[in-house]
C-alpha positions as CSV (number, residue, x, y, z in Angstrom):
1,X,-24.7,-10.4,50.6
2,X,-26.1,-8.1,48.0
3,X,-22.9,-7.1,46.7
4,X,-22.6,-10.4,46.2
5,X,-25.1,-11.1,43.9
6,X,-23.9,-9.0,40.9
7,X,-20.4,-10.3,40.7
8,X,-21.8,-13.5,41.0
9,X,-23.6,-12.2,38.0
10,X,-20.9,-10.4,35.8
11,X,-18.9,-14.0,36.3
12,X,-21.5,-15.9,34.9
13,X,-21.6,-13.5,31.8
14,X,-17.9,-13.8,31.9
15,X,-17.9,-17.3,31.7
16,X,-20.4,-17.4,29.3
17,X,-18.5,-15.6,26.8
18,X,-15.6,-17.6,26.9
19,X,-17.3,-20.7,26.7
20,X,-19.6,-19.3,23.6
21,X,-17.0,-20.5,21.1
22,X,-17.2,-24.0,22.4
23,X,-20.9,-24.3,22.5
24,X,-21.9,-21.9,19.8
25,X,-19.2,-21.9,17.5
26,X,-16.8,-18.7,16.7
27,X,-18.9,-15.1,15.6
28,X,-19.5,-14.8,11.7
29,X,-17.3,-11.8,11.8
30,X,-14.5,-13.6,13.0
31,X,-14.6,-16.2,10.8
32,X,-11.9,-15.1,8.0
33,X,-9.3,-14.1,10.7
34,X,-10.1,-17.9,12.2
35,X,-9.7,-19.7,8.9
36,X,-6.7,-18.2,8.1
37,X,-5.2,-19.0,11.0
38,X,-6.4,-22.4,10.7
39,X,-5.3,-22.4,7.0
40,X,-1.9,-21.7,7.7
41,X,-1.5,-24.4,10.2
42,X,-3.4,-27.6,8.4
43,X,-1.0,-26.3,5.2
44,X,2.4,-26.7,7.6
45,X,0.8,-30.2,8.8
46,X,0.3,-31.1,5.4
47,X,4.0,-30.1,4.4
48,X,5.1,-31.5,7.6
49,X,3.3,-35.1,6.6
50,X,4.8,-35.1,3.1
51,X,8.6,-33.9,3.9
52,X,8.8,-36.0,7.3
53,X,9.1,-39.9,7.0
54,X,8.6,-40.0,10.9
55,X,4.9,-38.6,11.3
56,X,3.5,-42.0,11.9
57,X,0.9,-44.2,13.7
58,X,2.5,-47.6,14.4
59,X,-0.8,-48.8,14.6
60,X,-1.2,-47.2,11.0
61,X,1.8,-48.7,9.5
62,X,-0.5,-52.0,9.0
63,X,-2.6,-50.0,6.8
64,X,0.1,-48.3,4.5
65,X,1.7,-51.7,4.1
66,X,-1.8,-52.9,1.7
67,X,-1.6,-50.0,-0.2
68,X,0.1,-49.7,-3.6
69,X,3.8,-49.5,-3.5
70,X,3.2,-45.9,-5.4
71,X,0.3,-44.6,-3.4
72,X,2.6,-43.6,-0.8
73,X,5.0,-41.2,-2.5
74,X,2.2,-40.0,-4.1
75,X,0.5,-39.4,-1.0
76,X,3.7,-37.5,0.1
77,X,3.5,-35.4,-2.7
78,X,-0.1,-34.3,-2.5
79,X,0.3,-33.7,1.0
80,X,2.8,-31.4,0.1
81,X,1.2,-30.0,-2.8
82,X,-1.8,-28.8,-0.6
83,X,-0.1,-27.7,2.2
84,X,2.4,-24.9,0.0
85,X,-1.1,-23.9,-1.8
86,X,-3.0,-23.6,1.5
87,X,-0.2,-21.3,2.6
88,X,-0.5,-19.3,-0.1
89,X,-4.1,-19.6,0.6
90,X,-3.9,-18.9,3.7
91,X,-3.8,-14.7,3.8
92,X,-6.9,-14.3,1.4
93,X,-8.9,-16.3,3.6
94,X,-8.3,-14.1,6.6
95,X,-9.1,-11.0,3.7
96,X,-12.6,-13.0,3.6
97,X,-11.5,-13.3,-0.5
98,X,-14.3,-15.2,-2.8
99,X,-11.7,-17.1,-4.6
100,X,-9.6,-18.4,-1.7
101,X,-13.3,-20.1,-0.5
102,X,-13.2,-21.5,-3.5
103,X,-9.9,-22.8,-4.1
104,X,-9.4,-24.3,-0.1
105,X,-12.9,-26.1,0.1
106,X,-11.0,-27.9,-3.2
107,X,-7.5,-28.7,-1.4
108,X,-8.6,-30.0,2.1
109,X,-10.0,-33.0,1.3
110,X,-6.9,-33.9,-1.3
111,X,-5.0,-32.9,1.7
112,X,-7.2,-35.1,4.4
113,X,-6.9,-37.9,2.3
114,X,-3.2,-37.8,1.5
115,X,-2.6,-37.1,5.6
116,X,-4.7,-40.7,6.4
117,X,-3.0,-42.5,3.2
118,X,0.6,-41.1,4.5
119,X,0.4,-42.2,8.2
120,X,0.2,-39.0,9.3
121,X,-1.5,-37.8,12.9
122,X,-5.5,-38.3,12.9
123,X,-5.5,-34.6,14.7
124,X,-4.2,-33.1,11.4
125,X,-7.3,-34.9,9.7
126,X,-9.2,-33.6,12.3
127,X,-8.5,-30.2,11.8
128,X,-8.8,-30.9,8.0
129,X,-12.2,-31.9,8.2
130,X,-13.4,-28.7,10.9
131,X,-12.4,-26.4,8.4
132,X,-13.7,-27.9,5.9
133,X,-17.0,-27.9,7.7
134,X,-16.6,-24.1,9.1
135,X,-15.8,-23.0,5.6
136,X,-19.1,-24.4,4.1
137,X,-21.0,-22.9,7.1
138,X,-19.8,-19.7,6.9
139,X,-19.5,-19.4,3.2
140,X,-21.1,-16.2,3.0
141,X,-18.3,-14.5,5.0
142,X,-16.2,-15.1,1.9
143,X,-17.4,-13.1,-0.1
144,X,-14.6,-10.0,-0.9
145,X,-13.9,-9.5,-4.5
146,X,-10.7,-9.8,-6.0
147,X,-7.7,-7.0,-5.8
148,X,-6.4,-4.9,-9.0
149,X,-3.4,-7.0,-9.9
150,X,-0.7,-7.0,-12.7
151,X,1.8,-9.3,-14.2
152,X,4.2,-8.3,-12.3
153,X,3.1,-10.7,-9.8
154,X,3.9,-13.1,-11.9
155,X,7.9,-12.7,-11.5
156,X,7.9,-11.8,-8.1
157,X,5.9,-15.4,-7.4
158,X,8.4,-17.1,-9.6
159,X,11.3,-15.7,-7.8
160,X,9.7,-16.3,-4.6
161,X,8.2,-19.7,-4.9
162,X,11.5,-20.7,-6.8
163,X,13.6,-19.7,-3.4
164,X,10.9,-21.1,-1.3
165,X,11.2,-24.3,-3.5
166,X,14.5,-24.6,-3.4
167,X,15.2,-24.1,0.3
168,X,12.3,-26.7,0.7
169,X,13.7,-29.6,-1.4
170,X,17.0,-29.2,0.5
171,X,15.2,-30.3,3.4
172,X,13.1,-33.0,1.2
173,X,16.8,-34.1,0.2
174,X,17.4,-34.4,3.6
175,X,15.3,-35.8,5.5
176,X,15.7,-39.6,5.1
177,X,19.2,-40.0,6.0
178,X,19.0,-43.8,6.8
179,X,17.8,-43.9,3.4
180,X,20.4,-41.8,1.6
181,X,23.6,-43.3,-0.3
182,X,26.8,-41.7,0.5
183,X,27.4,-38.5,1.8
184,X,26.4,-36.1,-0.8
185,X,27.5,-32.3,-1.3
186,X,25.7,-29.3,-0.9
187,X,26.3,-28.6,-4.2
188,X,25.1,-32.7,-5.0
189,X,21.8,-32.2,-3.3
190,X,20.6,-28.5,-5.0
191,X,21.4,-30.2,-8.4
192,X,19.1,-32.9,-7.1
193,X,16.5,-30.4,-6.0
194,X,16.8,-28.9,-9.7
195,X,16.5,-31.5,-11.5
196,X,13.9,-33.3,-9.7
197,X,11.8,-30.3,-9.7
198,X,12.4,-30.2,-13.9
199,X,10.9,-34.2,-13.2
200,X,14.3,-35.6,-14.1
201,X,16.6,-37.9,-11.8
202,X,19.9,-36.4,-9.7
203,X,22.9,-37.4,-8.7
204,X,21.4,-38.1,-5.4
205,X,20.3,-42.0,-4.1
206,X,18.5,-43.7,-1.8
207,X,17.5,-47.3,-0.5
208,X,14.3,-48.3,-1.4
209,X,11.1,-46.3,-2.1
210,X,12.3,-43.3,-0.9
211,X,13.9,-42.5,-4.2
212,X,10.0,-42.5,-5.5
213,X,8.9,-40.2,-2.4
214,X,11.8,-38.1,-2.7
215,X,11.6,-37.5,-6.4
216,X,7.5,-37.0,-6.1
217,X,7.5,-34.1,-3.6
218,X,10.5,-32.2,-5.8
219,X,8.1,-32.6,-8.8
220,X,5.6,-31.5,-6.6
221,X,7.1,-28.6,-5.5
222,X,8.1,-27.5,-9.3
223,X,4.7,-28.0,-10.5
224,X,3.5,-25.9,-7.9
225,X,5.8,-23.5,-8.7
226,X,5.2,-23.5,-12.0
227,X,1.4,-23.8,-12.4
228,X,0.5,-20.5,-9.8
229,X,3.4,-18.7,-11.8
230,X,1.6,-19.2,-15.3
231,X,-2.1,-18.7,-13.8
232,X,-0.2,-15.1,-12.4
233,X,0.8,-14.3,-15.9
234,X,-2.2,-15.5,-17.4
235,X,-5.2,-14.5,-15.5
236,X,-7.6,-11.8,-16.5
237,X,-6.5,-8.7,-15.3
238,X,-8.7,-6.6,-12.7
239,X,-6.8,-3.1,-13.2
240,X,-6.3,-0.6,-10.8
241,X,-9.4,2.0,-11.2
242,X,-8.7,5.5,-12.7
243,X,-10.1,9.1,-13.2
244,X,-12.3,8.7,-16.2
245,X,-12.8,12.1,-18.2
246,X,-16.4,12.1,-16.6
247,X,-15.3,11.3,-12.9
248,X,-12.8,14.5,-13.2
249,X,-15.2,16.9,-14.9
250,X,-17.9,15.9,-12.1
251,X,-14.5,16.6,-9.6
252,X,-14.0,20.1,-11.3
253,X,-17.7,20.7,-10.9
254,X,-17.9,20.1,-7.0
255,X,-14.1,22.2,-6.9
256,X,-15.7,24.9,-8.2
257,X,-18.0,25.5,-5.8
258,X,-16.5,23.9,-2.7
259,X,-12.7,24.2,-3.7
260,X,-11.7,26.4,-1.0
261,X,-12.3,24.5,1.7
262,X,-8.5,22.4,1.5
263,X,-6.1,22.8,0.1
264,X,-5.5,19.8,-1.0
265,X,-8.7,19.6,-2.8
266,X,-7.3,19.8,-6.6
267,X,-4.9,17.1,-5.7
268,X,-8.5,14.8,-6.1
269,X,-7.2,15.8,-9.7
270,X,-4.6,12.9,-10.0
271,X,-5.8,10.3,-12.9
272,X,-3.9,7.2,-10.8
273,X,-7.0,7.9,-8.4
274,X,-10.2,6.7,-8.1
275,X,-13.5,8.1,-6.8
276,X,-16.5,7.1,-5.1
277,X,-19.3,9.5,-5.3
278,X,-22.3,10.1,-2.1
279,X,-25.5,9.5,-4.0
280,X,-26.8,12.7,-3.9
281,X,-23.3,13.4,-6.2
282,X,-22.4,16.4,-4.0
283,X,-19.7,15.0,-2.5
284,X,-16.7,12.1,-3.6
285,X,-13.6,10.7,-1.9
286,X,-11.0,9.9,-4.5
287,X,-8.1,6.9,-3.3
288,X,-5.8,4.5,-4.7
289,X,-5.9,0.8,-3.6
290,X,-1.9,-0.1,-2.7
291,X,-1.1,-3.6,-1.3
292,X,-5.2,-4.2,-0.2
293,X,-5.4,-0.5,1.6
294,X,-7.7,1.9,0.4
295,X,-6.1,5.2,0.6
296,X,-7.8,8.2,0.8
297,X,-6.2,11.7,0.5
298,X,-7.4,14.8,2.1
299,X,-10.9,15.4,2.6
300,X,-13.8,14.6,0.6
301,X,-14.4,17.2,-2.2
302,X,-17.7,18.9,-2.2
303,X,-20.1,20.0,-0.1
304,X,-19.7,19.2,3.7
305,X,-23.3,18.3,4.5
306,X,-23.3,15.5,1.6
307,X,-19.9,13.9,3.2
308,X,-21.2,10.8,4.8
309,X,-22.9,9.8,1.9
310,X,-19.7,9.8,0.1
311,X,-17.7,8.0,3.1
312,X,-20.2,5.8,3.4
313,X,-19.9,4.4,-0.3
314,X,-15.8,4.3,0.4
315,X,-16.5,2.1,3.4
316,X,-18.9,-0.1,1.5
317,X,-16.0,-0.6,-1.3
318,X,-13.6,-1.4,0.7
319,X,-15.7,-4.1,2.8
320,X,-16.4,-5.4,-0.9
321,X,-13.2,-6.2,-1.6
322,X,-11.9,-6.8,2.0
323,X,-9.5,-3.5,1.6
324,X,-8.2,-2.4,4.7
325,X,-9.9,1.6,4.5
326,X,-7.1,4.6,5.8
327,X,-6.9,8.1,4.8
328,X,-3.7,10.3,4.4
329,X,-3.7,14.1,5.4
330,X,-7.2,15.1,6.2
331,X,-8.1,18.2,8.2
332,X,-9.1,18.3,11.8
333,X,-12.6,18.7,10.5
334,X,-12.2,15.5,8.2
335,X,-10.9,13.9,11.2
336,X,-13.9,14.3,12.8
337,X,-16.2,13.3,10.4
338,X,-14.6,10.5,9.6
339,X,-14.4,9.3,13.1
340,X,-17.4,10.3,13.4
341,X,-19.6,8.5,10.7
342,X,-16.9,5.3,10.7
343,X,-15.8,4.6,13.6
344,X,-12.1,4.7,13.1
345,X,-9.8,6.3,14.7
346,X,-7.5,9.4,14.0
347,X,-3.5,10.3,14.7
348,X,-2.5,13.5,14.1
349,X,0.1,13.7,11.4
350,X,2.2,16.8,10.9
351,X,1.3,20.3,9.9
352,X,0.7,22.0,6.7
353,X,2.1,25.3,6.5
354,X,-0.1,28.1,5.2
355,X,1.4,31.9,4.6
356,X,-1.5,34.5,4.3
357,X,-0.3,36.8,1.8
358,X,-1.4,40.0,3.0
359,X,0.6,38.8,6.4
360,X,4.1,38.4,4.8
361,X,6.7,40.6,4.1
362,X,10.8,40.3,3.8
363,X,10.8,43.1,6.9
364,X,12.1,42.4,10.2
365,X,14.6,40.2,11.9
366,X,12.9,36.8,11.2
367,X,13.2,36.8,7.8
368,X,16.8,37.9,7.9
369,X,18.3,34.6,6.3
370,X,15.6,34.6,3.7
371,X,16.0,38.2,2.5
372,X,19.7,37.9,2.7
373,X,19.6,34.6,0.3
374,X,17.2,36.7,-2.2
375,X,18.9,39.6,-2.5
376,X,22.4,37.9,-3.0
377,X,20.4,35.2,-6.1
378,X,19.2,38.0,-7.4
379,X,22.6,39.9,-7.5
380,X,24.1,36.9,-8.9
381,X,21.8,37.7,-12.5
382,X,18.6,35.6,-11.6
383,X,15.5,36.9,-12.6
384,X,11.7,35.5,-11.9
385,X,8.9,35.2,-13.6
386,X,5.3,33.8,-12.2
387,X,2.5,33.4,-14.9
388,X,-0.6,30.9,-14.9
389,X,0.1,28.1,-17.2
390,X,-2.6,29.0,-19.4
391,X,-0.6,32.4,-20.3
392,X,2.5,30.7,-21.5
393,X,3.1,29.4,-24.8
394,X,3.3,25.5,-26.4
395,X,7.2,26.2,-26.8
396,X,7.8,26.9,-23.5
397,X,5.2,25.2,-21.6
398,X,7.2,22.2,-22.8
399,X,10.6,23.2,-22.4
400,X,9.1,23.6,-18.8
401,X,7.6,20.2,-18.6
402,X,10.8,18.4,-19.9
403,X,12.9,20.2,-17.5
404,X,10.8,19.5,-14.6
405,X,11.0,16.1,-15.4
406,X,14.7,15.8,-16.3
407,X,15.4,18.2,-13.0
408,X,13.4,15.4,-10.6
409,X,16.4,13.8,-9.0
410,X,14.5,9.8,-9.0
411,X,13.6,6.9,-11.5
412,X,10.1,7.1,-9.7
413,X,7.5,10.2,-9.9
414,X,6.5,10.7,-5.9
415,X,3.8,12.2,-4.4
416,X,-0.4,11.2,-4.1
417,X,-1.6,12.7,-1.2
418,X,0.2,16.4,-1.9
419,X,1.2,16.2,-5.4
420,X,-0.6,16.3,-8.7
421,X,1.6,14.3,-10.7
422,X,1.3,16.1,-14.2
423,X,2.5,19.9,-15.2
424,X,1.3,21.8,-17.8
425,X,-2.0,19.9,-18.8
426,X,-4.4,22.4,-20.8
427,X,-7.3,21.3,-18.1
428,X,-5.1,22.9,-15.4
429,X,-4.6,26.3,-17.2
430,X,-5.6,28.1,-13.6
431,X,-2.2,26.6,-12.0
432,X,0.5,29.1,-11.7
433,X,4.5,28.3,-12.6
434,X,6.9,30.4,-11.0
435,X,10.4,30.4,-13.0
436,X,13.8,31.6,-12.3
437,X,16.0,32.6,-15.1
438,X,19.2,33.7,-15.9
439,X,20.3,35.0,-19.1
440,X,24.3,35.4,-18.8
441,X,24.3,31.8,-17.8
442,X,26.2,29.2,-20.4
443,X,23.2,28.0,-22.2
444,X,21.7,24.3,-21.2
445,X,19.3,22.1,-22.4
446,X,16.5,24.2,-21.4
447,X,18.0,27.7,-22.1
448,X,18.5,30.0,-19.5
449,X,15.5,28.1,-17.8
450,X,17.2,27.3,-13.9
451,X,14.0,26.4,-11.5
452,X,10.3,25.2,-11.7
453,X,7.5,25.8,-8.8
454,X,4.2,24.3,-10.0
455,X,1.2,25.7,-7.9
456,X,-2.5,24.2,-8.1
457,X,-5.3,26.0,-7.4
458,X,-6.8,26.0,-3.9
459,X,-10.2,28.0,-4.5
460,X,-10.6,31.1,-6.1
461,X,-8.1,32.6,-4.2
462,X,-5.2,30.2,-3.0
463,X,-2.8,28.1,-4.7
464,X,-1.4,24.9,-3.2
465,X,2.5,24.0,-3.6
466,X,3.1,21.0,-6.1
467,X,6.6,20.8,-7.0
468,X,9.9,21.9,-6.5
469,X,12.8,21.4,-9.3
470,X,15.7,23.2,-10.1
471,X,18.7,22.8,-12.4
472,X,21.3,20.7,-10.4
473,X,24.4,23.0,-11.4
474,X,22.2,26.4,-10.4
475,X,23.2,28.1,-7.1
476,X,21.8,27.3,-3.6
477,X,18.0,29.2,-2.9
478,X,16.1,29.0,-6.1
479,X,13.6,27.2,-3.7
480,X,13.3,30.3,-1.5
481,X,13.8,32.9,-4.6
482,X,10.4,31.5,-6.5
483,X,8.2,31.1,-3.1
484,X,9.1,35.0,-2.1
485,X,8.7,35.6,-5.6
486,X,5.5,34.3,-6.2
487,X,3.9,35.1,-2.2
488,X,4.9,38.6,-3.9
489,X,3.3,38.6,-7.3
490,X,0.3,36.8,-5.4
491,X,-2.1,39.9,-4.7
492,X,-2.1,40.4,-8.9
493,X,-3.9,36.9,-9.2
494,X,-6.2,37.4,-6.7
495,X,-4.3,35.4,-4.3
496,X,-4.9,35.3,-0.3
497,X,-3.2,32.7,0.9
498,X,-0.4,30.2,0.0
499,X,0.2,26.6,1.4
500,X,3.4,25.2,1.2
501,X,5.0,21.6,2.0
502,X,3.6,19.2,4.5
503,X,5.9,18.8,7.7
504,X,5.3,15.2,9.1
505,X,5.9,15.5,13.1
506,X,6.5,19.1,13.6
507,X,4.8,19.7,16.5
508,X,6.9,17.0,18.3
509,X,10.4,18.3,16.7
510,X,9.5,21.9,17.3
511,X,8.7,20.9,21.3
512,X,11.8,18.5,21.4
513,X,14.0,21.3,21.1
514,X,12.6,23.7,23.2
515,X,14.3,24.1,26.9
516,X,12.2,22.0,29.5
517,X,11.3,19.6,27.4
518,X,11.3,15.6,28.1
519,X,13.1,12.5,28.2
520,X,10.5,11.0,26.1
521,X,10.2,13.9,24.1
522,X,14.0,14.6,23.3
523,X,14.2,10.7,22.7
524,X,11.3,11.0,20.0
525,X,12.8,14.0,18.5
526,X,16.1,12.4,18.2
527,X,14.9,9.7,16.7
528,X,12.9,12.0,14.1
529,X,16.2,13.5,13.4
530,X,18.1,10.4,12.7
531,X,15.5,9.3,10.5
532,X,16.1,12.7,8.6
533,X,19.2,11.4,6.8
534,X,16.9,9.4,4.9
535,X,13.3,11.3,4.4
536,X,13.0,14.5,4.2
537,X,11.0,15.1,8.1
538,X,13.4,17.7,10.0
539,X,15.2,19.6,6.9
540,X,11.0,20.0,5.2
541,X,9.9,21.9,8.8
542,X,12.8,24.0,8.9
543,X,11.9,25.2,5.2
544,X,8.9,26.1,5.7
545,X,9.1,27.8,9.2
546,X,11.5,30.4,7.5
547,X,8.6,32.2,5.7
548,X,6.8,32.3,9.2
549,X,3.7,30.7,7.9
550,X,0.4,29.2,10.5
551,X,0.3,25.6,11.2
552,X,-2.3,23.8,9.9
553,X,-2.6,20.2,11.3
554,X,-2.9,17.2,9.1
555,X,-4.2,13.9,10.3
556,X,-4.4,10.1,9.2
557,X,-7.3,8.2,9.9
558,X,-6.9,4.6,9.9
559,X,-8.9,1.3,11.5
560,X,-6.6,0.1,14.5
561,X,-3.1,0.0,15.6
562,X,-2.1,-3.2,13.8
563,X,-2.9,-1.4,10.8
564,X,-0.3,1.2,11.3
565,X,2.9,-0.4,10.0
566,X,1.0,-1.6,7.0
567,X,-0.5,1.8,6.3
568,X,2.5,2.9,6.7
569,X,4.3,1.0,3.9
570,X,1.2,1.6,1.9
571,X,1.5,4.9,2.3
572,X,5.5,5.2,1.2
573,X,4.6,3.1,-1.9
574,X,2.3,5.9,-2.7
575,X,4.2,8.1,-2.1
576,X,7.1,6.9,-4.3
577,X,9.3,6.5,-1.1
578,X,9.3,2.5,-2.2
579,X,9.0,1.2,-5.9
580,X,7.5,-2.4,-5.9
581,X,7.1,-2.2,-9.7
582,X,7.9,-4.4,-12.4
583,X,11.4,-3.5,-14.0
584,X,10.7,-1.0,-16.8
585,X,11.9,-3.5,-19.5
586,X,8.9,-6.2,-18.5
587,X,6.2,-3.8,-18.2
588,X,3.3,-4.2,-20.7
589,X,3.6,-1.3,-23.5
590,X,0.6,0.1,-25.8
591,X,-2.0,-1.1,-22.9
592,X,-4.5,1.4,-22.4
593,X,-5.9,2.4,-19.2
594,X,-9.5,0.4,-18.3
595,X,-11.7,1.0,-15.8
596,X,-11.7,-1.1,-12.9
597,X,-14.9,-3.8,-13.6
598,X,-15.6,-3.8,-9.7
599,X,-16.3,-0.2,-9.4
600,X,-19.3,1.3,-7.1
601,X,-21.8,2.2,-10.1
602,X,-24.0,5.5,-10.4
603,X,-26.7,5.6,-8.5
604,X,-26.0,2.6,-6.0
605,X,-24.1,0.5,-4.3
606,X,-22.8,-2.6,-6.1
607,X,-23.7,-5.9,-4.4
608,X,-21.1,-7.6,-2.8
């Protein structure tokens, strides 16, 4: 009987919890994610009531019949009117966003009374009014402010909307077909759809009122179309923050003295970033806001001991704006901090791979293929030279620059996490450039310039890889001739230790191929393969593990599985992997850079 008693007790608690939604009403926290929900569904009731003819009450039809001939296709229309703009509505509300409140507590009562005036199910009016009423109670869980945007938005909503439009009046067309006059075309009823969302009459007919109904939900539809694609283009801009010159000399300042700790630390560097800083100012975590994640990079730069402040004002940003907070490549240690002190979780990576200069040498069997490819470059006439940038000349510093750029193989500059996106800047004079030359080569564009490796620094005495470009038409292993070349010159700057690329995976594709290994395993590994054709994952490990370098693992911390596949896209946009920019010939010219107005300010935390 005593056992009894507690598991009488934990149902009771189980029930309770289950029925707390009913009693109580949903948590505060919850809220967004409910709304939206909701949103979406009142906004597909609403289109449903303005594109149907047969959601109806008989006992309602009594009621329409008093009303004026008009109000009825009107009522169509604003049904459908509210329900495409709660849609739309629909995924800042479940981001908590300040200006979707606003904009929903405004369109569910147009679209609870056009749902009553059009006949339409009293449970959509229902569910019209219990938002309504959640949203106003829990207005202060709406209270994220808005995302850096640009006008590119603009086109994508008017290409977008238009399709959505279109496909939508073909069903508008459609839908009353003991109404409709002959058996239109396809072709008939899109030029119909066109011109009624232009607000002029098609070749299209019906019996009746439904003409009116019919023509009001296509104008409907293009003044929807058309009004959220001018507010797009018109708004005020909230631009994406930057790097101001103080923000990167404070950065240089806490690199100085903490620099050695990653290696990606100088990447912070990147003026497409932005930084949050702890209050003490010992420590920052720079990011880059890309389709609402934050994305961090690496570690945070300064001292370790002042780390939480600076996480903690990244974490208080993002819940400001409702950003979804990841980082991208941290170090174990970062890991653990940041699990630590946040509460999200971690997934190891890949592996960064780190030669220690005094370690390497072109000796011995396993670096047969390399010393072969070397000594046969350098019979072919190549020559190297590895110099800090500071230590070369204007002239060449630009022929360098231009030829790194011209060399880069893609329309889009990639990298953010590993890459520091500029070359030859005088503030990065520390930065070394290994070159490979050769002089009995026809002359190009760039003279006898044939290969470009940009190193950053990492400390006092490391450099970091950037880049890799070489002349298209030079022979194969200029990558592998300027890495041995500068791992060599290394000791007379001072230089320890060298990291090279980042290989995503490797621990899983170097134990897929070993003998013993797994089904699951071999599967994974296969599949990592395959994917090689089209990112560079299997050909970027087996780079780097011919200079024998140590493993270094590399992490991504991120907030819970359903975040993955969106972090994931994120972080390929960052990376360059996908472009979702505007076209080059609509981009806005002569605009410069501002910072972002919603930007934590010195010395605390802005209010939300």
């Amino acid at each position: 009987m005593s056992g009894g008693v507690p598991q009488r007790v934990s149902r009771i608690r189980h029930l309770s919890g289950r029925l707390r939604p009913l009693l109580l009403g949903p948590r505060p926290e919850s809220v967004p994610l409910l709304v939206g929900r909701t949103c979406a569904l009142v906004g597909l009731l609403d289109i449903a009531a303005g594109v149907f003819p047969r959601f109806r009450h008989s006992w309602m039809h009594a009621l329409a019949e008093v009303l004026p001939g008009s109000f009825g296709p009107f009522a169509a229309a604003l049904s459908l009117s509210a329900g495409v703009l709660l849609l739309l509505l629909a995924h800042g509300l479940r981001r908590g966003k300040r200006r979707a409140w606003r904009a929903a507590v405004v369109l569910l009562p147009a679209g609870a009374v056009a749902q009553f005036s059009y006949r339409h199910s009293v449970i959509g009016l229902f569910i019209s009014v219990w938002l309504l009423a959640t949203l106003v109670r829990h207005r202060d869980q709406f209270v994220a402010l808005p995302d850096p945007r640009s006008r590119w938005r603009a086109l994508a909503n008017l290409i977008l909307m238009g399709a959505g439009s279109l496909a939508l009046g073909l069903v508008i067309v459609s839908a009353h077909p003991g109404t409709l006059l002959g058996d239109p075309s396809l072709a008939d009823r899109i030029s119909h759809v066109l011109y009624g969302m232009a607000g002029f009459e098609g070749p299209v007919d019906y019996r009746g009122s439904t003409s009116w109904t019919v023509a009001f939900s296509l104008g409907a539809l293009g003044w929807i179309t058309a009004v959220t694609t001018i507010y797009l283009a018109f708004r005020p801009e909230h631009p994406a923050a930057h790097l101001t010159e103080d923000d990167e000399a404070r950065l240089r300042a806490l690199l100085a003295r903490h620099g050695g700790r990653d290696s990606l630390g100088h990447f912070a560097l990147r003026r497409d970033k932005a930084v949050v800083f702890s209050p003490s100012g010992k420590a920052a975590v720079t990011y880059r806001v890309v389709s609402g994640v934050m994305l961090a990079s690496g570690d945070p730069i300064g001292d370790v001991e002042a780390w939480p402040g600076a996480i903690e004002r990244f974490m208080d940003e993002a819940k400001a704006h409702s950003w979804t907070p990841a980082v991208m490549g941290c170090s174990e240690t970062g890991a653990e901090v940041w699990t630590r002190e946040t509460g999200l979780d971690a997934l190891e990576l890949g592996d960064e791979a780190v030669v220690d200069v005094p370690d390497f040498s072109l000796a011995g069997r396993a670096m047969r293929n390399v010393r072969q490819m070397v000594k046969r470059i350098e019979r072919a006439g190549y020559e190297t030279r590895v110099r800090r940038v500071r230590d070369l000349g204007p002239t060449e510093l630009e022929r360098v620059r231009r030829a790194a750029e011209d060399w880069r193989g893609t329309d889009t500059e990639r990298g953010f996490s590993m890459a520091l996106g500029r070359v030859g800047d005088p503030a990065d004079g520390d930065c070394l450039i290994a070159t490979a030359h050769k002089s009995d080569a026809e002359p190009g564009p760039y003279g006898d310039l044939k290969a470009v490796l940009h190193f950053v620094p990492w400390g006092t005495d490391g450099v970091s890889l950037d880049l890799m470009r070489r002349d298209r038409s030079a022979d194969p292993g200029m990558n592998e001739l300027l890495i041995v070349a500068a791992l060599q010159a290394a000791p007379r700057f001072g230089i320890a230790r060298v990291s090279l690329n980042f290989a995503m995976f490797r621990s899983a594709l170097a134990r897929g191929e070993k003998i013993g290994a797994g089904p699951v395993l071999r599967a994974w590994r296969g599949l990592l393969v395959f994917l090689s054709r089209w990112f560079q994952i299997e050909s970027l490990y087996r780079f780097n593990a011919k200079f024998q370098p140590r493993w270094e693992p590399r992490f991504v911390v991120y907030r819970a599985s359903a975040d993955l596949p969106r972090l994931g896209i994120a972080a390929m946009q960052a990376e360059g992997f996908v472009n979702l920019a505007l076209p080059r010939f609509l981009r806005r010219r002569g605009a410069a850079p501002r910072p972002c107005p919603h930007r934590v300010p010195e010395g605390g935390v802005r209010a939300a």
